[in-house]
C-alpha positions in Angstrom: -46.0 -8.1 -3.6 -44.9 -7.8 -7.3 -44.7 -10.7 -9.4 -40.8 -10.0 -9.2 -41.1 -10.3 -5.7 -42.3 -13.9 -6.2 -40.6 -16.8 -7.2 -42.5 -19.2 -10.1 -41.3 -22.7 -9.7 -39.8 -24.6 -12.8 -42.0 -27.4 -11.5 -44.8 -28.5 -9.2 -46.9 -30.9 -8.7 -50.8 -31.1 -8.9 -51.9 -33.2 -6.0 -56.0 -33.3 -5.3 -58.5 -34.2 -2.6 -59.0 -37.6 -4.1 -55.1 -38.6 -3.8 -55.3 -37.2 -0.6 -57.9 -39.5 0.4 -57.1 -42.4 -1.1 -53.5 -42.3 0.6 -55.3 -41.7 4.3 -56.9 -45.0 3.1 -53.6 -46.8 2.6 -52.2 -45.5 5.8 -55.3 -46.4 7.9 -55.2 -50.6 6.3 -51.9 -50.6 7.5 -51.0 -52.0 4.3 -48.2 -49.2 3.3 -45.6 -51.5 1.6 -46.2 -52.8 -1.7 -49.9 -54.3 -1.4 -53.6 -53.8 -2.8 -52.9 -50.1 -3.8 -50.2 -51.1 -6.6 -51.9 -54.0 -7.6 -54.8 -52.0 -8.3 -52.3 -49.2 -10.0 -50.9 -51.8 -12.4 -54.5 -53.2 -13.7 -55.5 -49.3 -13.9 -52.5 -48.5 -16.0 -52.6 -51.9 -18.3 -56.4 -50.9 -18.9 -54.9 -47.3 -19.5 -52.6 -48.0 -22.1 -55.5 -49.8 -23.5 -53.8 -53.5 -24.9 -54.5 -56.5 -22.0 -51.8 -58.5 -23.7 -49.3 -55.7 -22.0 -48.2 -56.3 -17.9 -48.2 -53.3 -16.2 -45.4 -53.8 -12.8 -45.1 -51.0 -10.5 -41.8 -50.1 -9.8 -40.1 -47.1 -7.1 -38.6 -45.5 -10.0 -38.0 -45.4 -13.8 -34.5 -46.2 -13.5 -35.5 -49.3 -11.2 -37.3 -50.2 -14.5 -35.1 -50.0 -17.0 -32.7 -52.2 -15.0 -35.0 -54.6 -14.5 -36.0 -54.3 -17.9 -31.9 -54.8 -19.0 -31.3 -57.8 -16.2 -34.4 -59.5 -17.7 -33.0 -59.2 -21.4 -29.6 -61.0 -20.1 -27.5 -57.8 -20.8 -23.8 -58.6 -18.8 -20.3 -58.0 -19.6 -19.6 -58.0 -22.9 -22.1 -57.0 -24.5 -23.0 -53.2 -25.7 -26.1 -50.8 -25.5 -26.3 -48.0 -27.9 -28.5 -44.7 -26.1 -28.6 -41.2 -26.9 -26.1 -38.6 -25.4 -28.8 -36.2 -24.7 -30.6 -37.4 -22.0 -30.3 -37.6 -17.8 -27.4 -40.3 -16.6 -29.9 -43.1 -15.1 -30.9 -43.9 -19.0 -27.3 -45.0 -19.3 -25.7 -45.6 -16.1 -28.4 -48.9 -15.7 -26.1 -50.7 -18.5 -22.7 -50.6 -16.3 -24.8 -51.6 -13.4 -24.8 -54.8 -15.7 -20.8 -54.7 -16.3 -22.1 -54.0 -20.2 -20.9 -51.0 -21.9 -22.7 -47.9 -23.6 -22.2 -46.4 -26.7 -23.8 -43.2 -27.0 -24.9 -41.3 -30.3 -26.1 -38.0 -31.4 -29.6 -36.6 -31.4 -31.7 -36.1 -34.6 -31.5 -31.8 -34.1 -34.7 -31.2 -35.1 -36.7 -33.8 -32.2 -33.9 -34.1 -30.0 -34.7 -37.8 -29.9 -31.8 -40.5 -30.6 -31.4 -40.1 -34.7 -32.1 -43.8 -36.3 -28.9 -43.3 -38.3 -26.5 -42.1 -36.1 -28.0 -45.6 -33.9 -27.4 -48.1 -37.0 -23.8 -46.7 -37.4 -23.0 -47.6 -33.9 -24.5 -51.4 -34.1 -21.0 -53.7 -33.6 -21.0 -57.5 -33.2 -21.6 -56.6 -29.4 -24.5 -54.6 -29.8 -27.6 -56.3 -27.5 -30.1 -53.2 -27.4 -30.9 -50.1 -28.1 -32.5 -47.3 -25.5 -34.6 -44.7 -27.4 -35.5 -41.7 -25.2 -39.0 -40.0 -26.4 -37.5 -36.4 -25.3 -39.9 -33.5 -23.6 -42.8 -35.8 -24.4 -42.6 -36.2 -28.1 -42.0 -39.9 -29.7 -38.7 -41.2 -31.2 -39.1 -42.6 -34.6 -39.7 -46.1 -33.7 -40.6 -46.8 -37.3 -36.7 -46.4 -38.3 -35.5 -48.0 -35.4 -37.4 -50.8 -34.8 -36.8 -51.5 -38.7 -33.1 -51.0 -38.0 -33.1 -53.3 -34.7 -35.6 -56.0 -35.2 -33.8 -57.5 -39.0 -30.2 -57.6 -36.3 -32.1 -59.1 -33.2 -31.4 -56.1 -31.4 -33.6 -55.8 -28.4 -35.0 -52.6 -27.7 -36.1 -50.7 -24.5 -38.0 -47.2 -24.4 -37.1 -44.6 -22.0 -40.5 -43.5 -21.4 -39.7 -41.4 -18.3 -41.2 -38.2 -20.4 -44.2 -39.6 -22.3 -47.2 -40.3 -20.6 -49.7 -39.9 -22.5 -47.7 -40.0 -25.8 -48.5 -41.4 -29.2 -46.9 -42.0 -32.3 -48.9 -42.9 -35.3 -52.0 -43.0 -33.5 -50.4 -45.9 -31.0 -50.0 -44.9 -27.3 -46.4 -45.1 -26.1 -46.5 -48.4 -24.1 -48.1 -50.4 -26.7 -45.7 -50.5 -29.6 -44.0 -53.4 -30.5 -40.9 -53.3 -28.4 -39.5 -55.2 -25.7 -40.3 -52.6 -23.0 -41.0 -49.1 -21.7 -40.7 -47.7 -19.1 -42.4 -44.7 -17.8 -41.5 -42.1 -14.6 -43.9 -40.8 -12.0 -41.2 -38.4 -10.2 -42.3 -35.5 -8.5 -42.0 -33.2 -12.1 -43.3 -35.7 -14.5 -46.3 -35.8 -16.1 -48.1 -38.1 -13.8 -46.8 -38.4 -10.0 -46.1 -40.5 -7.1 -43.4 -38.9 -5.8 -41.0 -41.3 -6.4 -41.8 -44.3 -8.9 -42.3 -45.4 -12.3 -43.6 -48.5 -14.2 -42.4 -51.1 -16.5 -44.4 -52.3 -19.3 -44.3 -55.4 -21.2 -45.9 -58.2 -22.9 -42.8 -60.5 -23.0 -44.4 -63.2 -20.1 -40.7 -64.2 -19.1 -39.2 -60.4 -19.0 -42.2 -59.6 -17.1 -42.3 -62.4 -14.8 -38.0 -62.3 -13.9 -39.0 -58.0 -13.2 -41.4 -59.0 -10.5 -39.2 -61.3 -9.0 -36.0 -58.9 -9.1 -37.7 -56.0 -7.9 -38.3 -57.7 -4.2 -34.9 -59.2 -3.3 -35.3 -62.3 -5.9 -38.1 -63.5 -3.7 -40.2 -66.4 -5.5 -43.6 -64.6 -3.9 -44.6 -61.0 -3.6 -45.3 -60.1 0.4 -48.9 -59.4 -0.7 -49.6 -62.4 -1.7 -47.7 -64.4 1.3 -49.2 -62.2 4.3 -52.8 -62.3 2.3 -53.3 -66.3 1.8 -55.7 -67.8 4.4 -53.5 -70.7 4.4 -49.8 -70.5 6.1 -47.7 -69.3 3.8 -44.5 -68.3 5.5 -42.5 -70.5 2.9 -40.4 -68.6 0.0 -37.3 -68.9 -2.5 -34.9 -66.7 -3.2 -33.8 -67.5 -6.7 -31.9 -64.9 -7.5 -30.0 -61.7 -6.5 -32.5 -59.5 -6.6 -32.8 -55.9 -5.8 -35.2 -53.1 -3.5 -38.1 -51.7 -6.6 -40.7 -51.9 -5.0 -43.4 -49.5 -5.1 -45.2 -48.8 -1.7 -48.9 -48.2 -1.8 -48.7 -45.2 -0.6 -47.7 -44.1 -3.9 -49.4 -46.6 -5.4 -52.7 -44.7 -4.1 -51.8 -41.2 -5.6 -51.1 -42.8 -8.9 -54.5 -44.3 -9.1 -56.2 -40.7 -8.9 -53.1 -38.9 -11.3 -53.5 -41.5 -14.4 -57.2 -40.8 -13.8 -56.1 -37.0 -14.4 -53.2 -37.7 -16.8 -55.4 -37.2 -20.1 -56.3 -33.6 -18.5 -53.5 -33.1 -17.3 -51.8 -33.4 -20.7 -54.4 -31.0 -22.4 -53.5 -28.5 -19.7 -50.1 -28.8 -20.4 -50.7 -28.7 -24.2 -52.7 -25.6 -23.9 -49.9 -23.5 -22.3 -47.1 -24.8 -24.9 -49.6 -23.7 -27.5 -49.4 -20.5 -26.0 -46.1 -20.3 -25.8 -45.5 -21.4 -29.1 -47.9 -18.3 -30.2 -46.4 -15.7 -28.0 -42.4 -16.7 -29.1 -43.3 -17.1 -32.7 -41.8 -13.5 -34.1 -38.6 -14.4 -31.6 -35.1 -15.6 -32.4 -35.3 -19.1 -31.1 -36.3 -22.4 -32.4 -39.4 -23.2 -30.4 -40.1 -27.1 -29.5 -41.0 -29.7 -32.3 -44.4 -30.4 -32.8 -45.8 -34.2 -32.5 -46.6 -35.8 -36.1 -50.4 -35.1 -37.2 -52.8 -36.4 -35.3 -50.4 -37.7 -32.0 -50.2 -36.6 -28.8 -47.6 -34.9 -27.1 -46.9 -35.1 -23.3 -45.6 -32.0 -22.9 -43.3 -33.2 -20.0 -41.1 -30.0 -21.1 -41.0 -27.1 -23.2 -37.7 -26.7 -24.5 -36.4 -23.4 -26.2 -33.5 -22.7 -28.3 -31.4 -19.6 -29.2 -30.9 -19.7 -32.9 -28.0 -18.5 -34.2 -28.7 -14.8 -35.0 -29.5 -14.5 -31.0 -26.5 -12.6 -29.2 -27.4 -13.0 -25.4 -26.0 -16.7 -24.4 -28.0 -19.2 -22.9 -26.4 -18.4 -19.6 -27.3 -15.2 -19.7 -30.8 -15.9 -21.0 -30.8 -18.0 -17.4 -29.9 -15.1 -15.5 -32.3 -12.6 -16.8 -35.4 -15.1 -16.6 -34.2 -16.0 -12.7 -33.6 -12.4 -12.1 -37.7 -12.1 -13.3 -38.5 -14.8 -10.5 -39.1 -17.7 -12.8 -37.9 -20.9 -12.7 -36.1 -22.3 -15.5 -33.7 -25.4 -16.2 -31.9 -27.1 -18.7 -31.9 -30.9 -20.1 -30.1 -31.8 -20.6 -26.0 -31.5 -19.9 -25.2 -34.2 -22.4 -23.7 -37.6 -20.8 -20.6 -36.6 -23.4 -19.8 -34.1 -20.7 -19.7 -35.5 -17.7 -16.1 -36.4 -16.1 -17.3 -40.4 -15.8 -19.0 -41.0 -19.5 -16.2 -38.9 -21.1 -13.0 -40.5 -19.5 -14.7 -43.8 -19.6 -15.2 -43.6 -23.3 -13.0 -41.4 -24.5 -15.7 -38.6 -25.8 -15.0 -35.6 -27.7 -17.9 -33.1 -27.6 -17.1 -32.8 -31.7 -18.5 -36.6 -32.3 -22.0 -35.7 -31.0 -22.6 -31.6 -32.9 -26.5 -31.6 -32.7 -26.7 -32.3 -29.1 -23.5 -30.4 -28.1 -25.1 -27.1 -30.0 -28.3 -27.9 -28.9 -26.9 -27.5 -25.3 -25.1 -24.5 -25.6 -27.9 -22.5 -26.3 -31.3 -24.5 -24.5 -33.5 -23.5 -21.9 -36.5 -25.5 -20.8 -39.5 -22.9 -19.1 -42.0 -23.8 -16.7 -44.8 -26.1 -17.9 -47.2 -27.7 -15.4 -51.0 -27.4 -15.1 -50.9 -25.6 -11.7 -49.8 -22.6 -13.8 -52.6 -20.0 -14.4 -52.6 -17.9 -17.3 -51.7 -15.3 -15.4 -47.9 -17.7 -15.2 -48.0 -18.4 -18.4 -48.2 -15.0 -19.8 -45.6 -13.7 -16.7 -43.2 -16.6 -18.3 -43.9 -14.7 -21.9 -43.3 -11.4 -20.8 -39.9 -12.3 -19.4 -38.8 -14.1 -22.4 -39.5 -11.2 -24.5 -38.4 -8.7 -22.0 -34.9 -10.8 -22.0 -34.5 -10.8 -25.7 -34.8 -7.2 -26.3 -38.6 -7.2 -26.9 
């Protein structure tokens, strides 16, 4: 079979013998809800991110957590939530869960990350918080916006969905000094359990109210009613809560994947390296590198036509597809969409680095099942495509 004949994935996951194993495990203690698995999860990925003043609470997926996250915060009607356009809905559509409203700005064009200025010209009376999103894997600049939100008591909430194991200025995304983060373990993330994510704080209340939402407002968690060797049938609901649990079945594949997420990382940095080496002569603007010394997740490697390129993204699409490999694109800016554009009157003209960034991205496969043999078939096709 030629490699044409075959189809490379955009994404897949790297699931070993340990996960494996530790998931039989779950299923044979018949504890498969949320129970000693998660528990275990969250201390692993507190002692992770290195700082025991942070709680670690296991949720079934990032967006889970940054509702939580907003509901503990007292965002409601009223009250507004500046984001970046360039990033997947659930970032966003968690504030109007909250009858709050969004404000979306444009993207610094040379991270793709929510630009600090275009965020303080958007802060009204109304403003609550602000959502950074650390795009592909490479940190915001929480230096400017944490000095542009913290003087206005503006809360602020990282979408962390790409960045495990991120850093910025030698500080692991997770332990900065903001309100929350929240990080993703879907099926193409860095780290996964299939469905799930995690919320991170070391705000006692915010973390407290997220374990309480997250199981139907329930004053106990089931693992700790059906554990106690006394009866303990009794519990409150005191509030409206929601379904975010994690099970431990996931629970039990994330203990092994954060034990591989460091290597898993390196892996991934390897192959943007080489792609960065292989499209350096090309006409497109290859992915921004972290700042010295940090760590980038590598969640995706994003390219860019630059303007001299005349084949369209589109096309670019086409070709690489018609090569058998699997490519995407993040992301079609919320300023597109029918619901964000009626709902807030948006013009693709207020938000030009994002909406030009769009037009001519593509983001190639990236994952540490890739052999160099992939990486190099991924290369050739780019070239090939551009005229090489």
């Amino acid at each position: 079979m030629s490699t044409r004949d075959s189809f490379l994935p955009f994404a897949l996951p790297e699931i070993g013998e340990e996960e494996i194993a530790e998931v039989v495990d779950a299923l044979r203690s018949g504890w498969v809800t949320t129970g000693p698995k998660v528990r275990k999860f969250e201390e692993a990925f507190t002692a992770f991110l290195g700082d025991s003043s942070l709680q670690s609470i296991a949720i079934n997926s990032a967006t889970a957590g940054l509702h939580l996250a907003l509901e503990a915060l007292g965002i409601g009607p009223g009250d507004e939530v500046i984001t970046t356009t360039h990033t997947f809905t659930a970032t966003a559509e968690v504030v109007r869960y909250l009858g709050a409203d969004v404000r979306l700005v444009d993207v610094d064009p040379a991270t793709m990350c929510i630009c600090p200025r275009a965020f303080e010209a958007a802060i009204t009376p109304n403003t609550r918080c602000v959502i950074p999103v650390h795009y592909a894997g490479r940190a915001a600049d929480m230096d400017e916006i944490l000095a542009i939100a913290k003087p206005r008591g503006i809360k602020v909430v990282e979408d962390a969905a790409h960045a495990l194991p991120t850093t910025y200025k030698g500080k692991t995304i997770g332990t900065l000094d903001t309100d929350a983060t929240v990080f993703s373990f879907y099926a193409n993330k860095t780290i996964t359990t299939g469905e799930g994510g995690m919320l991170v704080t070391r705000d006692p209340a915010l973390a407290n109210r997220a374990r309480v939402m997250r199981l139907h407002g329930i004053s106990r968690d089931a693992f700790d009613r059906f554990t106690a060797k006394t009866p303990s049938w009794y519990y409150e609901i005191v509030a409206p809560g929601f379904k975010y649990n994690l099970t431990d079945i996931a629970g039990a594949l994330g203990l092994h994947q954060l034990k591989r997420a460091k290597p898993f990382q390196e892996r991934r940095a390897e192959i943007a390296a080489a792609y960065d080496a292989a499209f350096a002569d090309l006409p497109v603007i290859r992915p921004p590198a972290p700042l010295a010394g940090d760590v980038h997740a590598w969640h995706l490697y994003v390219l860019r036509l630059d303007d001299k390129t005349e084949i369209t993204r589109d096309a670019m699409i086409e070709l690489l597809f018609a090569e058998g490999i699997g490519c995407s694109v993040h992301y079609i800016p919320l300023h597109l969409h029918p619901y964000w554009q009626e709902r807030y009157q948006l013009r693709a003209e207020d938000f030009p680095h994002s909406q030009k960034a769009y037009e001519r991205m593509f983001s190639l496969p990236i994952y540490t099942r890739m052999t160099d043999a992939d990486v190099q078939r991924v290369v050739t096709a780019v070239r090939r495509a551009l005229g090489d």
